[in-house]
C-alpha positions in Angstrom: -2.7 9.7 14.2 -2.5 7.6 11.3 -1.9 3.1 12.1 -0.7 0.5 10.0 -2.8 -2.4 10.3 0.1 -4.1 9.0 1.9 -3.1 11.9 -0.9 -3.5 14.8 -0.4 -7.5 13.1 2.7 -7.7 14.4 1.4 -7.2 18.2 -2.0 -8.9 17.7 -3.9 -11.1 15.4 -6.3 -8.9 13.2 -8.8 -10.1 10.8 -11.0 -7.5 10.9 -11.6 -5.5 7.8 -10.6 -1.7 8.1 -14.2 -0.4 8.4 -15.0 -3.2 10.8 -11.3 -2.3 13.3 -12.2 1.4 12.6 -15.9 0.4 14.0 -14.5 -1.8 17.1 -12.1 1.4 17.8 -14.8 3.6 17.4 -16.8 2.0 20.1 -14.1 1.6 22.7 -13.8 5.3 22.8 -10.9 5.9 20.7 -12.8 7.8 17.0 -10.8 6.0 14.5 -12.0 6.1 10.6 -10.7 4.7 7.6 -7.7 6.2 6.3 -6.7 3.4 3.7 -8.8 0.5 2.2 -8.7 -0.7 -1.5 -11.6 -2.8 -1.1 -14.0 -0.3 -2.8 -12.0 -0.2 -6.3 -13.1 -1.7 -9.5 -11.1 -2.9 -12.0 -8.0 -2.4 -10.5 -6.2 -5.1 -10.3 -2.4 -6.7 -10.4 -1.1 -7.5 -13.9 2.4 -8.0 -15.5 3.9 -6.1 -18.0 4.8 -8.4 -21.2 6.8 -5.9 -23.4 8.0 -2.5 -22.9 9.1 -0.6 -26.3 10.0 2.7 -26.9 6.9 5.2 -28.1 7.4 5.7 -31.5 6.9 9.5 -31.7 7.8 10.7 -28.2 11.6 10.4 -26.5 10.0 9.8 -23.1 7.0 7.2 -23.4 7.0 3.4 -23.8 4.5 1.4 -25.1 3.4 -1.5 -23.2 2.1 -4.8 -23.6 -0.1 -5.2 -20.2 -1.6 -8.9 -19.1 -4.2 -8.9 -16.5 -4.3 -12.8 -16.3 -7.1 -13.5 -19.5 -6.6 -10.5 -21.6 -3.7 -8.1 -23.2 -3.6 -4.3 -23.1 -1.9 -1.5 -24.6 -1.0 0.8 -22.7 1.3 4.3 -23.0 3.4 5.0 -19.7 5.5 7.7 -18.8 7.5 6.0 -15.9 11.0 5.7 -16.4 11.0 2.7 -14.5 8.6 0.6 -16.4 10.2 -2.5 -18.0 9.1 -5.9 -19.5 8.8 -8.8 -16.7 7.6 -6.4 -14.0 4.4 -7.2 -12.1 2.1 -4.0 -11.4 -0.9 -2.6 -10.7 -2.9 -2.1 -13.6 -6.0 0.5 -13.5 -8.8 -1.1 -16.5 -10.6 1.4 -18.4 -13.6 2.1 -16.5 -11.9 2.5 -12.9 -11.8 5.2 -10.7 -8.6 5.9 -9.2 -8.7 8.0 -5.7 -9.4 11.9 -6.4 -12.4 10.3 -9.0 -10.0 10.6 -11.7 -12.0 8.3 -14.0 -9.6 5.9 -16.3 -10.9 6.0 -20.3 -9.3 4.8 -23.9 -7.3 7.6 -24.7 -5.1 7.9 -27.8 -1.2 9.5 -26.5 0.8 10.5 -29.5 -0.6 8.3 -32.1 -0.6 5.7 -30.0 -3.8 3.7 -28.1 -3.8 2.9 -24.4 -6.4 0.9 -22.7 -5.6 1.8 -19.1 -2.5 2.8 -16.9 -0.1 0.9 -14.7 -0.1 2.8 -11.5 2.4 4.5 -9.3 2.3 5.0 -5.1 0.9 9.0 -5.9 -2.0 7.4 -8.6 -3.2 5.0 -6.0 -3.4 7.5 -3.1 -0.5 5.5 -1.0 2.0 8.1 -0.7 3.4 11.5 -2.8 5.8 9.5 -4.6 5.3 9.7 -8.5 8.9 9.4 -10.3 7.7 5.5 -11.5 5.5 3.1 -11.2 4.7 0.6 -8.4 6.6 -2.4 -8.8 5.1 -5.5 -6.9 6.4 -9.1 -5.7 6.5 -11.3 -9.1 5.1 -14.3 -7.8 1.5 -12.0 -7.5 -1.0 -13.5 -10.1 -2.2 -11.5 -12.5 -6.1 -10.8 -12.1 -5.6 -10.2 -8.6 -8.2 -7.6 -6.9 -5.9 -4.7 -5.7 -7.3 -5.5 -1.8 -5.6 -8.7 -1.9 -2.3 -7.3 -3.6 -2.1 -3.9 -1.8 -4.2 -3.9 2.0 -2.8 -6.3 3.3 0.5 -4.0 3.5 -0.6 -0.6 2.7 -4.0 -0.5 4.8 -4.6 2.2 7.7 -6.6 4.0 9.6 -6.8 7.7 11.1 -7.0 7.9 14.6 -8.2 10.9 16.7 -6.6 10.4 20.3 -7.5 12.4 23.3 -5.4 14.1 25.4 -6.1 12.0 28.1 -5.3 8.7 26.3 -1.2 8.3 26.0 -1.4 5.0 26.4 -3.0 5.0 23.1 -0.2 7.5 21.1 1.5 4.2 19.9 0.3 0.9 17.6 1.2 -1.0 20.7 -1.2 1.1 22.4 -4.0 0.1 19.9 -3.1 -3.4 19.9 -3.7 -3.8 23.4 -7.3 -2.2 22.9 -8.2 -4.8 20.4 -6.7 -7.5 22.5 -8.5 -6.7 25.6 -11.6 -6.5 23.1 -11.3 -9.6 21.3 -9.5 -11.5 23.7 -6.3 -11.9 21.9 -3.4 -12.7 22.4 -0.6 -9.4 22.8 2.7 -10.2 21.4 5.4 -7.9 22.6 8.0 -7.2 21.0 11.7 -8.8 22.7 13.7 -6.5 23.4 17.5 -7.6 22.9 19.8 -6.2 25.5 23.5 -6.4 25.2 25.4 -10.0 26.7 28.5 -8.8 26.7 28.9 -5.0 27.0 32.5 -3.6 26.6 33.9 -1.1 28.9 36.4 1.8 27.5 38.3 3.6 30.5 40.9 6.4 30.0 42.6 8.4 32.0 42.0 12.2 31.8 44.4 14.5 33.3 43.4 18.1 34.3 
């Protein structure tokens, strides 16, 4: 079962890191492992995208103008949603992006790119790969991806027995780690409706 650990905030406090909650889980009897943590990637940080220009000799790529908060890059992307003013997540030459797909200087058409500005797929967050991830634009460039992307994007795999329900749910895990740490559990209110409306009709036979 895989949890949000964005979620499991909104019932409980968590400032764990994901090994750390996977750990705590772990030991409470409920085998939980990482499923999502950016903490381990170099050079892969947040960045904003200064220019975006047409690729001279190819119809579909762009050539862009990539700040990473002390430096500018070149870099040739593909996604048809790249565009000048954007802040993104920008992959240095010399990272490692999941599936060890190692990031080098590579010359596209003619044309030099130090790097790539990621999409969801690239970064291991979901399948989605039709444009790049586009991120809040009051993220500083420089950024560590962690900071940009766990707090939001972080997870972890659970393997529930049969004879824990009570733990098929992120409430479920919540309570575990407030029972643990001694946290707080917020509950979610549950609105009912005030002022219901009644409909009667008659229905002849």
């Amino acid at each position: 079962m895989k949890v949000s650990i964005n979620w499991l905030r909104k019932f409980v406090d968590v400032s764990e890191t994901p090994a750390e909650l996977a750990e705590m889980l772990t030991m409470l009897g409920l085998e939980a492992e990482v499923g999502l943590d950016f903490s381990g990637f170099d050079n892969i940080i947040s960045a904003k995208v200064l220019s975006s220009t047409k690729h001279p000799n190819a119809d579909k790529l762009k050539l862009c103008q990539v700040f990473d908060g002390k430096d500018t890059y070149q870099v040739v992307c593909g996604a048809p949603n790249v565009n000048a003013d954007q802040t993104v997540i920008f992959a240095k030459t010399g990272s490692v992006l999941p599936g060890d797909f190692n990031i080098k200087k590579v010359k596209i058409r003619g044309e030099k790119s130090a790097g790539m500005i990621c999409s969801e797929k690239e970064l291991g967050i979901s399948d989605e790969h039709e444009g790049i991830l586009v991120i809040p634009d009051n993220t500083e460039p420089g950024m560590h991806i962690s900071e940009v992307l766990n707090p939001v994007f972080s997870s972890l795999e659970l393997d529930i027995l049969p004879n824990r329900p009570d733990a098929l749910s992120h409430l479920g895990i919540a309570r575990e780690i407030a029972i643990k740490t001694g946290r707080r559990l917020q509950k979610l209110e549950i609105l009912s409706n005030l002022n219901p409306k009644t409909k009667s009709e008659t229905v002849q036979v």
